[in-house]
N, C-alpha and C positions, 0 to 999 in steps of 0.2 A: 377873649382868652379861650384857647383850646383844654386847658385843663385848669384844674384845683389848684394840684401840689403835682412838684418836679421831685421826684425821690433818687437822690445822690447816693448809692453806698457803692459796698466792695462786693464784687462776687462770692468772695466767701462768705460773706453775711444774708447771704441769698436767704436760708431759713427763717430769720428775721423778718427782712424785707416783706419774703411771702406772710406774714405773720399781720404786717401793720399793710398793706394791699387787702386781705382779707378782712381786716378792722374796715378799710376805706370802700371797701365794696359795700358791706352792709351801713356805712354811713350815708354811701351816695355822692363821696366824695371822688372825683376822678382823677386821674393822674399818670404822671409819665414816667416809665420805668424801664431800661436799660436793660432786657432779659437776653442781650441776644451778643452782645457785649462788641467792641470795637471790629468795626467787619461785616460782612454778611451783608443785611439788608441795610444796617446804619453806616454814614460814612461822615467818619469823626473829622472836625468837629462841627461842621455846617447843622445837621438834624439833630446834636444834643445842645448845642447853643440856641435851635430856635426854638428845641423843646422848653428852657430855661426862662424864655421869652414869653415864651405862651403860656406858661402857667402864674396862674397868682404868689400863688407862693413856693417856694422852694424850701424842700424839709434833708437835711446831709445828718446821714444815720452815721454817726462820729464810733469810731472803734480804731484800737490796732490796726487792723485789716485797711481801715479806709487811709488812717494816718500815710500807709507806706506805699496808697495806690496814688500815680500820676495822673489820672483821669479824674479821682471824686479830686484830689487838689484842682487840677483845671477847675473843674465845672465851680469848686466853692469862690475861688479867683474872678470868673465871668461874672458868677449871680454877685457877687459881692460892686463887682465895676458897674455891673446893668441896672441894677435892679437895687428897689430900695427895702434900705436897711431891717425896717418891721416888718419887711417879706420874709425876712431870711430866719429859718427856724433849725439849730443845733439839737441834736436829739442821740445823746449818748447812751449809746446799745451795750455797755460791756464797765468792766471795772476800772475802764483806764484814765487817764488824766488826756486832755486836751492841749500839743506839743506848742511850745509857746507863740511858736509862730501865727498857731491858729486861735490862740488866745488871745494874740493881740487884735487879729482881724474881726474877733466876736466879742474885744470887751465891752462896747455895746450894746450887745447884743441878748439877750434872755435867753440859755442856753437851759435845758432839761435833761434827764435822764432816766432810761425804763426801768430801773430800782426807784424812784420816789416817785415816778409818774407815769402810772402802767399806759399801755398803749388804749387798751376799751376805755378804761375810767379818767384819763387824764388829758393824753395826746389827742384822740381825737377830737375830743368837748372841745378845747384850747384853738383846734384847728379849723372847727366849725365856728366857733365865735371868730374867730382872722378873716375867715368867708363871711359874716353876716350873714349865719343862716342858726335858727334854733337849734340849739342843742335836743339830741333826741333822748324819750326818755324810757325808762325800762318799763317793763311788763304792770299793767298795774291789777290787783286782785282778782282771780277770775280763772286762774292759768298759770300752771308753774312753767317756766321756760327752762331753755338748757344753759347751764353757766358763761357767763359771760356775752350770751346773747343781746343785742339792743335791738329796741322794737321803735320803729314807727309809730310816734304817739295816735295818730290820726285813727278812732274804728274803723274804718275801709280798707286799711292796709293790708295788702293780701299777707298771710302764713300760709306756712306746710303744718297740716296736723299729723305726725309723727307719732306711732304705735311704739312704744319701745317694751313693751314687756306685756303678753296677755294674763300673767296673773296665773293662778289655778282654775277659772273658768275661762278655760278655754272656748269651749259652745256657745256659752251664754255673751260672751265677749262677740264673737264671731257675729252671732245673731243682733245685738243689740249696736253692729257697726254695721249691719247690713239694713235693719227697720232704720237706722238713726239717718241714714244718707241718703232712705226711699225720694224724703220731698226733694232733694236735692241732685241727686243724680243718682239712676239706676243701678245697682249693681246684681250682678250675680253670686249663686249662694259659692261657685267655684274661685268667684273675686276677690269673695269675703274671706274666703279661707286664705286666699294666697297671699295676705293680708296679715294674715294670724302668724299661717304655719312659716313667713322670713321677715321676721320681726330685728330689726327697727323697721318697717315700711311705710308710705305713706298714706296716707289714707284719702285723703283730699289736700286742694288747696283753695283758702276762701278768706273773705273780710275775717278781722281777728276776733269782732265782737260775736259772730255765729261760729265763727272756731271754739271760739272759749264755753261758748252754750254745750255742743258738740261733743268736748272734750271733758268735761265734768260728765254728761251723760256717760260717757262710756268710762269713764273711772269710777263710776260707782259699782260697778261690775266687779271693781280687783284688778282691772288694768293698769297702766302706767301709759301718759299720754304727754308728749311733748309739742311745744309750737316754738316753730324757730319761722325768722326771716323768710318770704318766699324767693326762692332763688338763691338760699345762701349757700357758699361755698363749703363744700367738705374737705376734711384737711386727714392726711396721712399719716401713718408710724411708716418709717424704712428700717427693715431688719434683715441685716446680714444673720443670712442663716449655718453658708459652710464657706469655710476659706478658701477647698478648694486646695490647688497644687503651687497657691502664687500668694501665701500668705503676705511675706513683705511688702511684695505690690503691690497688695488689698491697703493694708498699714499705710502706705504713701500716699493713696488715693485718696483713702478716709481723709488723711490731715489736708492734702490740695484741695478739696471739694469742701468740709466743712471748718479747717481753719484752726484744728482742736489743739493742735501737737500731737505731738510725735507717742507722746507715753499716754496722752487717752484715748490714738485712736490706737495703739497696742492693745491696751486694754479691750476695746469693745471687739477688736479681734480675737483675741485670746481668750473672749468668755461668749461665743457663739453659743445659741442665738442672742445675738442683742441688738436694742436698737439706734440704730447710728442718728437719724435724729427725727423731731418728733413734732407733729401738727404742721406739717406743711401741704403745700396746695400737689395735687396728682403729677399736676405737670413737671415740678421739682423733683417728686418723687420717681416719675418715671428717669429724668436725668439721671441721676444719682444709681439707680438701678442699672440703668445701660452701663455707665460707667462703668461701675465695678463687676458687672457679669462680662464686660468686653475682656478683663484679664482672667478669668477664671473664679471667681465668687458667685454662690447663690444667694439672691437676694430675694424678698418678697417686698408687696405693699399691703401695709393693713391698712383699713378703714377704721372711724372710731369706736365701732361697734365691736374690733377686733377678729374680724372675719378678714379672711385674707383675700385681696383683688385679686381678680386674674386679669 
């Protein structure tokens, strides 16, 4: 099998999607996902049927949006023909009810939903035990993480040790991140600073157990010190900042791209700056961006620190 999980939804559920992609990156679990949509480089339906094929399990991110797409019906139609039953995992994104037709094809079937079963605390466990692989478990004493983080039990498992605040000792911080990572890797005192003065930054990356050593040393200082996943994704705010001369087509855009209707993406137009929507991957974010600056809107992307990307 070339993948994990086959992830079926709606393009307007994109925000989402990137949301549990993000969950699956830091679990390790791999998967096949639809970013490019009927077209282009895929040619429907040979490469999404043999994606279907190739993955263990197949996860259909059930909402509105997907009920009314002809594509997640196909693919739920195939995996349901192909593929067997305890593969098929129903995973309701939204407040809606599941249209009977698809009720009857999943009575069955153990169907969930991200109001009782978040995606870090629940989905993923559920989908790591379907894979026969340990469920991974959180941080344990030694090191505060950043919420919703899950770590690799294993001490070897590389982190980012992440500076997110130096405190009122600012010097004393500096210096005591520059002696602390002498045995480790050299740094200069111009490193250490750069270090300090664009905070969140990272400081190293290493096994979690001389992270955590690491990371207490320099909190004793009045610092604030985080350890997240190495290699883990950072996720975006998108904020329309001015509407611009093409309000209404800002308005339509919002609702086609994010799905909202009509009267909240009004609203988030009509109360500039605000943000259209929230924790998603760059990549998303840069779409969504072009978008709406291609009719006349300024957008930005923030990072979670709140600092704005350029």
């Amino acid at each position: 099998m070339k993948y994990d999980v086959f992830i079926s939804y709606s393009r307007k559920d994109t925000a989402i999607a990137d949301k549990i992609c993000y969950a699956f990156d830091r679990a390790g679990i791999t998967y096949f996902i639809d970013r490019q949509g009927i077209g282009g480089a895929y040619e429907f339906p040979e490469v999404l049927a043999n994606a279907i094929l190739d993955s263990k399990l197949f996860l259909y991110l059930a909402s509105e949006n997907a009920y009314k797409s002809k594509f997640t019906n196909s693919e739920i139609t195939f995996a349901f023909n192909e593929k067997e039953k305890n593969s098929i995992l129903p995973y309701i994104i939204d407040s809606s009810m599941l249209p009977v037709a698809q009720r009857f094809i999943f009575s069955a079937i153990n169907r969930r939903n991200m109001k009782e079963h978040p995606i870090e605390t629940v989905l993923v466990p559920d989908l790591l035990d379907l894979l026969g692989r340990p469920r991974q478990a959180q941080q344990k004493p030694g090191g505060s993480i950043g919420a919703g983080e899950v770590f690799d039990d294993a001490k070897d498992a590389k982190v980012d040790i992440i500076l997110e605040d130096t405190g009122l000792g600012k010097l004393q911080v500096l210096k005591i991140i520059k002696d602390t990572m002498q045995p480790i890797r050299e740094l200069s005192l111009a490193e250490a600073k750069a270090i300090c003065d664009n905070v969140p930054s990272v400081i190293a990356t290493m096994p979690r157990r001389e992270a955590s050593i690491i990371q207490a040393k320099i909190e004793e200082y009045g610092a604030t010190v985080r350890l997240r996943p190495a290699n883990a994704i950072n996720l975006y705010d998108v904020v329309l900042e001015k509407n611009g001369m093409a309000k209404l087509a800002i308005v339509k855009e919002i609702n086609e791209i994010l799905g909202l209707g009509l009267v909240k993406a009004k609203s988030l137009a009509d109360n500039v700056p605000s943000v259209i929507t929230k924790s998603v991957s760059f990549a998303y974010a840069l779409e969504v961006k072009s978008r709406i600056e291609r009719i006349g809107g300024t957008v930005s992307i923030q990072g979670q620190n709140g600092r704005i990307v350029k």
